[in-house]
Every structure is written in C-alpha cells, then in structure tokens.
N, CA, C and O atoms as CSV, one atom per row, in Angstrom:
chain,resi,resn,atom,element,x,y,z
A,1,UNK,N,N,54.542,112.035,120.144
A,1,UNK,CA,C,55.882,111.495,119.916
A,1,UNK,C,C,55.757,110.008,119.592
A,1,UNK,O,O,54.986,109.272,120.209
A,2,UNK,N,N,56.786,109.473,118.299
A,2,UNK,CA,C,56.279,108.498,118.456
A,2,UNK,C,C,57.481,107.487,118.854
A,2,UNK,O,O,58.572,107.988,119.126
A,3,UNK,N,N,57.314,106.042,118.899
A,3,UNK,CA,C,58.520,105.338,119.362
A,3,UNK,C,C,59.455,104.931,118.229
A,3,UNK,O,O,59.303,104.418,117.120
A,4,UNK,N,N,60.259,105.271,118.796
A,4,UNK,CA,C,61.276,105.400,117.167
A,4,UNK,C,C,61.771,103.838,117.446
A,4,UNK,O,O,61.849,103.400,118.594
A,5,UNK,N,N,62.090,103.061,116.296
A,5,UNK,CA,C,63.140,101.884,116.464
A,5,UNK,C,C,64.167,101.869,117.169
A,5,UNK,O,O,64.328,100.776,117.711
A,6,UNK,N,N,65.126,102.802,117.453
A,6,UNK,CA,C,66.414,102.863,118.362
A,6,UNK,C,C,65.935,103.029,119.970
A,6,UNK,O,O,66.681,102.771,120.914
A,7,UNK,N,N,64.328,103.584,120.124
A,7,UNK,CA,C,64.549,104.139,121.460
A,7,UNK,C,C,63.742,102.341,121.994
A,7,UNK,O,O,63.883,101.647,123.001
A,8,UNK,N,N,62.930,102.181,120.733
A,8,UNK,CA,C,62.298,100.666,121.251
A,8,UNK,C,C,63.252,99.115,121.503
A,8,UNK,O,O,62.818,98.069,121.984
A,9,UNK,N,N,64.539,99.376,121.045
A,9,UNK,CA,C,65.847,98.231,120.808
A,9,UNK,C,C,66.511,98.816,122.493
A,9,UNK,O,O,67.051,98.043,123.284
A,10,UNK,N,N,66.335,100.127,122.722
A,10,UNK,CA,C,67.205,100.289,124.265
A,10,UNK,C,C,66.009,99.428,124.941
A,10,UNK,O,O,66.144,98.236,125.216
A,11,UNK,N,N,64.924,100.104,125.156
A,11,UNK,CA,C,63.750,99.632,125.953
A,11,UNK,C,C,64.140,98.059,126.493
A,11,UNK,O,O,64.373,97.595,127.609
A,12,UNK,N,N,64.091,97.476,125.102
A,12,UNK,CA,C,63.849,95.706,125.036
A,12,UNK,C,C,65.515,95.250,125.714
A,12,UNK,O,O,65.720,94.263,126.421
A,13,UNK,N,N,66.478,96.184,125.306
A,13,UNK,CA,C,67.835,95.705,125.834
A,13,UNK,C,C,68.028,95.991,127.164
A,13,UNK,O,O,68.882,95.319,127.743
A,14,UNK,N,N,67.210,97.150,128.015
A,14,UNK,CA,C,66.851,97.367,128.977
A,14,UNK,C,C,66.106,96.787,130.039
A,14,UNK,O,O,66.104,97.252,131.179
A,15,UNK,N,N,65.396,95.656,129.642
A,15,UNK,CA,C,64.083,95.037,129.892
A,15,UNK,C,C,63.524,95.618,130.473
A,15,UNK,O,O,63.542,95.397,131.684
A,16,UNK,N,N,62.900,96.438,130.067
A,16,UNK,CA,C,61.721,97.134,130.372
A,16,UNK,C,C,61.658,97.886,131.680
A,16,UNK,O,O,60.654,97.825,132.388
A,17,UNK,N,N,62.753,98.614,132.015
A,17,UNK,CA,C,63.299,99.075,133.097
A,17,UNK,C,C,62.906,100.671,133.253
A,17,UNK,O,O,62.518,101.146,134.320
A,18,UNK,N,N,63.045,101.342,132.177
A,18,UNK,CA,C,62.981,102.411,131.554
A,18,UNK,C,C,61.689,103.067,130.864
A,18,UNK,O,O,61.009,102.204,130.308
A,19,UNK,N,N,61.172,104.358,130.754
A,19,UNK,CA,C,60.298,104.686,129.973
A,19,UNK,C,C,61.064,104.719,128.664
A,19,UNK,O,O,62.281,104.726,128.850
A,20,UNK,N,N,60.654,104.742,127.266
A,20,UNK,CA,C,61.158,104.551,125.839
A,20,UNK,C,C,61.156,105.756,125.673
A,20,UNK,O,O,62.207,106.144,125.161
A,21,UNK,N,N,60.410,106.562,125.886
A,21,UNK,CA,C,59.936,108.048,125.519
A,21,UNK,C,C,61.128,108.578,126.176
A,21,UNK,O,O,62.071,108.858,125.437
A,22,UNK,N,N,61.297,108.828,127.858
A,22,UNK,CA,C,61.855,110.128,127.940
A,22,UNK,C,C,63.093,109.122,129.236
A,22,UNK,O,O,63.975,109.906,129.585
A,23,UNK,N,N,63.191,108.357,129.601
A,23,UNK,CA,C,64.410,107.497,129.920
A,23,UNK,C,C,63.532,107.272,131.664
A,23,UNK,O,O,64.176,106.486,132.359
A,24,UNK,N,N,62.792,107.593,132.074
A,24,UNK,CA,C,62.213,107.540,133.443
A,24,UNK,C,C,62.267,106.272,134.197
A,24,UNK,O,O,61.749,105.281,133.683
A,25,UNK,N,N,62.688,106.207,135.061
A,25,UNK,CA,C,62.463,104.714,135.754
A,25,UNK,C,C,61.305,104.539,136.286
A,25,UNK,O,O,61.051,103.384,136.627
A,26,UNK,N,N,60.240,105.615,136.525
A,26,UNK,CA,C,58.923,105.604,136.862
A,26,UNK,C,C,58.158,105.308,136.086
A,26,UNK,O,O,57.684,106.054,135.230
A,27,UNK,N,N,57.931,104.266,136.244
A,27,UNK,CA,C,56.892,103.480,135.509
A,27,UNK,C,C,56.208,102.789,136.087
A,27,UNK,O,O,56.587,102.358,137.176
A,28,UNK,N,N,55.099,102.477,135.622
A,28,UNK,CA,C,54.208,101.379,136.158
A,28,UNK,C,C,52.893,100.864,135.056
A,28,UNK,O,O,52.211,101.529,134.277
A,29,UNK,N,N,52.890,99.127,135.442
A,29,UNK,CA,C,51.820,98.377,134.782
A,29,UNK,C,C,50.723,98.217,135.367
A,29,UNK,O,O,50.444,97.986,136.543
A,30,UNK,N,N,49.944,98.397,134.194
A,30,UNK,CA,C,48.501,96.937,134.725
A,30,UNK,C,C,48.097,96.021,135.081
A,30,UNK,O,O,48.732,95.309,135.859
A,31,UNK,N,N,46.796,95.688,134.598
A,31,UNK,CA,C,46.868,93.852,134.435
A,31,UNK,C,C,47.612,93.434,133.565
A,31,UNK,O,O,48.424,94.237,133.105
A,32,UNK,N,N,47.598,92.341,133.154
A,32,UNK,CA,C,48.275,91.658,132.494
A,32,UNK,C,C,47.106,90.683,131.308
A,32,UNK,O,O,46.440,89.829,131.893
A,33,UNK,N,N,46.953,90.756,130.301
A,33,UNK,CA,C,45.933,89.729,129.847
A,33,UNK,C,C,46.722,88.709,128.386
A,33,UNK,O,O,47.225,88.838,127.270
A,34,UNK,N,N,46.299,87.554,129.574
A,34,UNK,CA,C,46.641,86.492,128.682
A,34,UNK,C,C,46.201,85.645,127.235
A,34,UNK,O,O,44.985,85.807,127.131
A,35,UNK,N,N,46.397,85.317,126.783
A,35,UNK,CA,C,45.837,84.941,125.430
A,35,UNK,C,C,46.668,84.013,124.552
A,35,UNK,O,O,47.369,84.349,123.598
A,36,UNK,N,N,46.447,82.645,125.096
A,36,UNK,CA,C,47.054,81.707,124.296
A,36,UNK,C,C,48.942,81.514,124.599
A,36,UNK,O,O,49.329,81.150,125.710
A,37,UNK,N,N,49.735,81.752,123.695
A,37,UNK,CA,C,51.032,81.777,123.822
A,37,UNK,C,C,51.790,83.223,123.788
A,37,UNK,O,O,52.944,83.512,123.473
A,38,UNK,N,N,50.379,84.246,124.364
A,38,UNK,CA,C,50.962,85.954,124.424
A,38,UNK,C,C,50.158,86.533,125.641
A,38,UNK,O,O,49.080,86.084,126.030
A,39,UNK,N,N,50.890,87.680,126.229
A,39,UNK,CA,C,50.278,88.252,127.405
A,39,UNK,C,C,50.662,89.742,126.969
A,39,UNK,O,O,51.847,89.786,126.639
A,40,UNK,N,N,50.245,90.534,126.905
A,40,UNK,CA,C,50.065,91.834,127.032
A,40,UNK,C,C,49.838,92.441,128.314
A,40,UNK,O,O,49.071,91.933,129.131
A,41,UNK,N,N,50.638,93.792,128.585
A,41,UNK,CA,C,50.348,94.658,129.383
A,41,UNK,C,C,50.525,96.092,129.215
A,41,UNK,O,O,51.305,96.430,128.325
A,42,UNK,N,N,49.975,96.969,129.873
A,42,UNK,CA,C,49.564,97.905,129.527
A,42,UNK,C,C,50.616,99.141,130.651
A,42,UNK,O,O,50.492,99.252,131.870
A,43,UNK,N,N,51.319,99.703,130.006
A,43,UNK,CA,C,52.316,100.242,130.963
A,43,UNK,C,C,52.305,101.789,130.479
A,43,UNK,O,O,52.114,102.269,129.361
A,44,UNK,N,N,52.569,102.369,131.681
A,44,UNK,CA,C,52.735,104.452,131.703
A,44,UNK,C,C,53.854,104.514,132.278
A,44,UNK,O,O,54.229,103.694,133.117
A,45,UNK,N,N,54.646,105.706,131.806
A,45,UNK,CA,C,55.277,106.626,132.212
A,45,UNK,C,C,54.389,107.562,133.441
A,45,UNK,O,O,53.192,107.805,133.290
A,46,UNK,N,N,55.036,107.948,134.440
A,46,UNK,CA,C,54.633,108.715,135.648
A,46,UNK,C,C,55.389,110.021,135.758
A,46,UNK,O,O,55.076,110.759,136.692
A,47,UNK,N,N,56.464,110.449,134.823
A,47,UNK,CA,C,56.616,111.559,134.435
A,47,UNK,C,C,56.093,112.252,133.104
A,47,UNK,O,O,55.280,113.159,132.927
A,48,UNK,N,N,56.749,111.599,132.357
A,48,UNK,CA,C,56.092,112.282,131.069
A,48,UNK,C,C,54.555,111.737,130.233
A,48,UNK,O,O,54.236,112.043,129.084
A,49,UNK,N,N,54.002,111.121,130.906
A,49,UNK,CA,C,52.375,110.582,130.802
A,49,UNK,C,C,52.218,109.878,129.089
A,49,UNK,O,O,51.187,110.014,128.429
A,50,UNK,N,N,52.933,109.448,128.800
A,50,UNK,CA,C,53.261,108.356,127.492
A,50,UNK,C,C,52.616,107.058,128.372
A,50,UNK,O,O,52.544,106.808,129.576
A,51,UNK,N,N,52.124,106.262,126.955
A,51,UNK,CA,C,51.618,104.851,127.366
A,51,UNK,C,C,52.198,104.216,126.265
A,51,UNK,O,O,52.597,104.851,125.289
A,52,UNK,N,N,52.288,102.653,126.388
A,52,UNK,CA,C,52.733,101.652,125.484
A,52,UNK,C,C,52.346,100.444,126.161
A,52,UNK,O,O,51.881,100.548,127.296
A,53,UNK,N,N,52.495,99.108,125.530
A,53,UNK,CA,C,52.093,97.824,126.204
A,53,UNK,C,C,53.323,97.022,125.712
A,53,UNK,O,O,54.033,97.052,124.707
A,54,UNK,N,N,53.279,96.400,126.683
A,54,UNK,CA,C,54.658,95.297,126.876
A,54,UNK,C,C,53.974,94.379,126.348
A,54,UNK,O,O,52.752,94.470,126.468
A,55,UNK,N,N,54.597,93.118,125.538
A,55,UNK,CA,C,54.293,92.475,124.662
A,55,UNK,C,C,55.175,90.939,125.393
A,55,UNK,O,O,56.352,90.848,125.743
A,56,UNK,N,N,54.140,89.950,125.429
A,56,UNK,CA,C,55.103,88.698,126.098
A,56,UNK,C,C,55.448,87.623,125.653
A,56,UNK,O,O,56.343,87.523,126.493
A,57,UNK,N,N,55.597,86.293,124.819
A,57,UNK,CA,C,55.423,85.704,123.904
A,57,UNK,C,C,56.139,84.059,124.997
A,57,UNK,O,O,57.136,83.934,125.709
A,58,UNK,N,N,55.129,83.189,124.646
A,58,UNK,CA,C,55.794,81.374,125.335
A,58,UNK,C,C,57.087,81.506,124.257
A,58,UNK,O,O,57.210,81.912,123.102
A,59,UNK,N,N,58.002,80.923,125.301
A,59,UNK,CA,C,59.442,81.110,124.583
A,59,UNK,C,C,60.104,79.709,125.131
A,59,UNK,O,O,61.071,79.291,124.495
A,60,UNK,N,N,59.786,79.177,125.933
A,60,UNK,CA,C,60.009,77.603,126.658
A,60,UNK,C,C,58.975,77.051,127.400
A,60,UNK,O,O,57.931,77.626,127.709
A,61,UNK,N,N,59.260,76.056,127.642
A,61,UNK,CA,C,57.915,74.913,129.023
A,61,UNK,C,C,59.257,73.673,129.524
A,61,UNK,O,O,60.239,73.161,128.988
A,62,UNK,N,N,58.688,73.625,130.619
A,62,UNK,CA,C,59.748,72.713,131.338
A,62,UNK,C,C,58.668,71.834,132.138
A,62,UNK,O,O,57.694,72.429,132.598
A,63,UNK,N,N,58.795,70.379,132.337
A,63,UNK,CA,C,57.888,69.746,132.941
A,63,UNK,C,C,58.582,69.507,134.323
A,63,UNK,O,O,59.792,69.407,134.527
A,64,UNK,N,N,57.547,69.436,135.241
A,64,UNK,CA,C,57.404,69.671,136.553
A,64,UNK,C,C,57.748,70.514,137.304
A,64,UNK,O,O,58.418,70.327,138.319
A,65,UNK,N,N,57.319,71.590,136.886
A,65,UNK,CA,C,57.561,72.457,137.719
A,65,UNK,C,C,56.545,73.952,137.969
A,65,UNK,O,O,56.261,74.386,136.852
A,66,UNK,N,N,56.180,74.482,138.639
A,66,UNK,CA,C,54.901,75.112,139.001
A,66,UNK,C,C,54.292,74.677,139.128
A,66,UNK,O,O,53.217,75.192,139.433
C-alpha cells in the first residue's frame, strides 16, 4: 500500500498522532538521527505492521535558551 497524498496531509495535520496507513494510534519510534538542519525517524504501525520515517527540518533558534 502506498501513502497516498491525502492520507500523508491528515498524518502531518495530525502531527503525527496517527498511523497514515490504517488510522491506529499505536505507533511507535526509534532513534532519531540527526544531520545538520534535519532529523529523521523511523516509525511503525503496531497494528497493521507499515513503516515510514518522520521527517524534521530547523524551522527557528532562539538565543539563550537550552
């Protein structure tokens, strides 16, 4: 199955709350690997056994803080 554009626009409007595939709230991630101004992760469905990776992108920086 693949990820259609409409089910990947709920996903992202969802934040990532949801499986894309079959609507599951069971989900779960990986690590996380960083790389410059992007982080990737690697996420399953725990019902219907679909995988996809969450995609992260620097979007602001604020000084002093962390």
């Amino acid at each position: 199955m693949e990820l259609t554009n409409d089910a990947k626009q709920r996903y992202l409007k969802g934040r990532g709350t949801h499986c894309p595939f079959c609507g599951s709230e069971q989900i779960e991630g990986s690590h996380v690997e960083v790389d410059g101004g992007r982080a990737v992760q690697p996420i399953g469905c725990l019902i219907c056994d679909k995988e996809w990776s969450d995609i992260y992108t620097l979007d602001d920086v604020v000084a002093g803080e962390g």
